[in-house]
N, C-alpha and C positions, 0 to 999 in steps of 0.2 A: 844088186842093191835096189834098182829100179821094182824088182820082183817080188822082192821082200816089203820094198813099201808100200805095193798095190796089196799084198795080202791084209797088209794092218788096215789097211784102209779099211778094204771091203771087212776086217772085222770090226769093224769100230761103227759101223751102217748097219752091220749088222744088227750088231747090239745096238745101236739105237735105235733101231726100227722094231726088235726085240720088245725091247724097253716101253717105246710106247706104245704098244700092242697088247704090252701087261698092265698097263695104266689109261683104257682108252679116258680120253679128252683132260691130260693130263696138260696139254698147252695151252688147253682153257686155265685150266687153277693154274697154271704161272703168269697165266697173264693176271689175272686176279690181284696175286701176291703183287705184281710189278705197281698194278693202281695203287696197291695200299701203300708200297711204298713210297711213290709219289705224294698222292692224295690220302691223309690218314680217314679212316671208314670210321662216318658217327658212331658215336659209343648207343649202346645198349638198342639197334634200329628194329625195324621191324622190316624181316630180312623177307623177301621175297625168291625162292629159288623152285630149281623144274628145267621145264625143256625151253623151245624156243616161242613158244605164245605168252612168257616172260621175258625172255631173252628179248625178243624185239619191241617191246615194252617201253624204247630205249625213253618217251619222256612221260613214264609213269610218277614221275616226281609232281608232273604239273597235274595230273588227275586228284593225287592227294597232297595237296599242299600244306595243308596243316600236320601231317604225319613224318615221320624220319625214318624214311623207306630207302632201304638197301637190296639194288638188284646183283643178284649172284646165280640168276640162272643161266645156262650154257643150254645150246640147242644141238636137238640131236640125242639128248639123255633121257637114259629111263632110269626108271625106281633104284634100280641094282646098281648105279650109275651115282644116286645122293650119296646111298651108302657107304658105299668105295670113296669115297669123298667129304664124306661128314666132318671131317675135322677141319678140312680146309674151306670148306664153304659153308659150314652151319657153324661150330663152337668156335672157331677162333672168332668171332664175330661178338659171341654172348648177347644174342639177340632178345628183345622182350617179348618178340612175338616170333612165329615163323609162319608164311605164309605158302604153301606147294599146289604149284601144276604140274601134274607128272601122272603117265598111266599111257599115253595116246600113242605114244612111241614104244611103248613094251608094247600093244595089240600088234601093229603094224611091223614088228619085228620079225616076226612068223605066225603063222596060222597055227602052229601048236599054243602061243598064247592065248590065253583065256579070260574073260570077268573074272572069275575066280583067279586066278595069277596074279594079277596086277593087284588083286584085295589082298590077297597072303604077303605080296611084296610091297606094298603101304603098310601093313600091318608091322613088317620087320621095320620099314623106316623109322612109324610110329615109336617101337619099342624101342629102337637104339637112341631116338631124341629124350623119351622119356628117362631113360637111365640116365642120362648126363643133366636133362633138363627137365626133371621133373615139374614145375611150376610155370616153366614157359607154354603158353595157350600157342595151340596148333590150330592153324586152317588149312583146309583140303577146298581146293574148285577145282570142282568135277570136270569130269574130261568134255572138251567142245565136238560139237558134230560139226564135221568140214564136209564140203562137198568131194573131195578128192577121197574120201577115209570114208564115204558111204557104207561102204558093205560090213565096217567096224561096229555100227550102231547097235546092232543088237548084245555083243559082248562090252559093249563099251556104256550101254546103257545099264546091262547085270551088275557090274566091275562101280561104278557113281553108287547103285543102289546099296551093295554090299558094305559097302562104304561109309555112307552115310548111315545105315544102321548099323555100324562100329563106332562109327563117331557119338554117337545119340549117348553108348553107354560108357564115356569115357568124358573123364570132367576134364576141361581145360582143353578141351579139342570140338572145333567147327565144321562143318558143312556148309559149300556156298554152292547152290544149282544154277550156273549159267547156260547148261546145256539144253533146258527147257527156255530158258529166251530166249536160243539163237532158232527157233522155226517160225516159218509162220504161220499165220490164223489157220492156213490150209495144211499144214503137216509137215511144210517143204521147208527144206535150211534156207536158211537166205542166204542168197546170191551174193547179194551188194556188201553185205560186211566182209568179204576177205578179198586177197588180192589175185592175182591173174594167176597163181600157182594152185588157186582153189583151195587151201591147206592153212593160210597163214591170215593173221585178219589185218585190216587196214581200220583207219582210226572209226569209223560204222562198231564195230564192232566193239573193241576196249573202250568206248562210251556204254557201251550195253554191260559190259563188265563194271564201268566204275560202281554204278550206284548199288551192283547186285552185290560186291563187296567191303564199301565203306564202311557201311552200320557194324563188320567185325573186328575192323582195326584200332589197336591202342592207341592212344596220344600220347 
């Protein structure tokens, strides 16, 4: 009996370890669902989603105070990662705007990714928002240069470019370059805006963000 019930066990671990292996950061979107049910999520927001340079974001509410901003990004996500996820953290929301960081974590995944990957995989996110949301205005800011992510630059610089000249010919979708203000005068990333992980920014930094994206968001 004992023997029998260590098998169920070990399948039941199985399967869930299965499970969320087929779904990665599916603990993220329950937790999500969990706030909403607590806390109902403004109607019609301007949804901010992507990796964890939103994610830790945590009081981007006070940067834009006049706006009705929704963070649902999860850290750790790439592109292929919004998509598998679209319904749970982009449409059930019906957002007026949607705002994405996302691209920095596809490079850093493997060296077989490429500028061009991360533009072909924006470009499907693009198209899946478009079909459901045709009229909601998209913005893209461009992937940051971290000190830890150095050797990314040159593909992560192609991957922004490509980008934004997709964005130029498509109505109802932006471009924000904060990548070009995070250097300084001499060429070099700044130091002082991110934190001791070299990777992640400290508030230096989402100051340099605020005003490079306000002028795009709706009221």
């Amino acid at each position: 009996m004992k023997n029998a019930l260590k098998l169920i066990l070990l399948f039941l671990l199985a399967f869930t370890c299965s499970s969320l292996l087929a779904q990665p950061f599916i603990n993220e979107v329950n937790y999500f669902k969990k706030l909403d049910s607590l806390n109902a999520p403004p109607a019609n927001p301007v949804l901010f989603i992507g990796s964890s340079s939103f994610t830790n974001w945590k009081d981007v509410k006070e940067y834009f105070p006049s706006y009705n901003i929704l963070n649902r990004a999860f850290g750790g996500s790439s592109l292929p990662h919004l998509v598998m996820h679209a319904e749970e953290v982009i449409f059930r929301y019906h957002p007026k705007q949607i705002v994405i960081y996302c691209g920095e974590n596809d490079l850093a995944a493997s060296h077989k990714i490429t500028g061009d990957t991360v533009f072909h995989r924006f470009k499907t996110l693009h198209s899946l928002i478009r079909s459901r949301l045709p009229k909601v205005p998209i913005l893209y800011v461009s992937m940051k240069p971290s000190p830890s992510r150095e050797k990314y630059l040159p593909e992560m610089s192609r991957g922004n470019n490509l980008i934004k000249k997709f964005v130029k010919k498509n109505r109802k979708t932006s471009f924000v370059d904060v990548y070009h203000k995070m250097f300084t005068k001499e060429g070099k990333i700044m130091e002082d805006i991110f934190l001791s992980d070299k990777l992640h920014m400290n508030k230096k930094g989402y100051q340099i963000w605020q005003p490079a994206i306000e002028p795009y968001l709706l009221k």
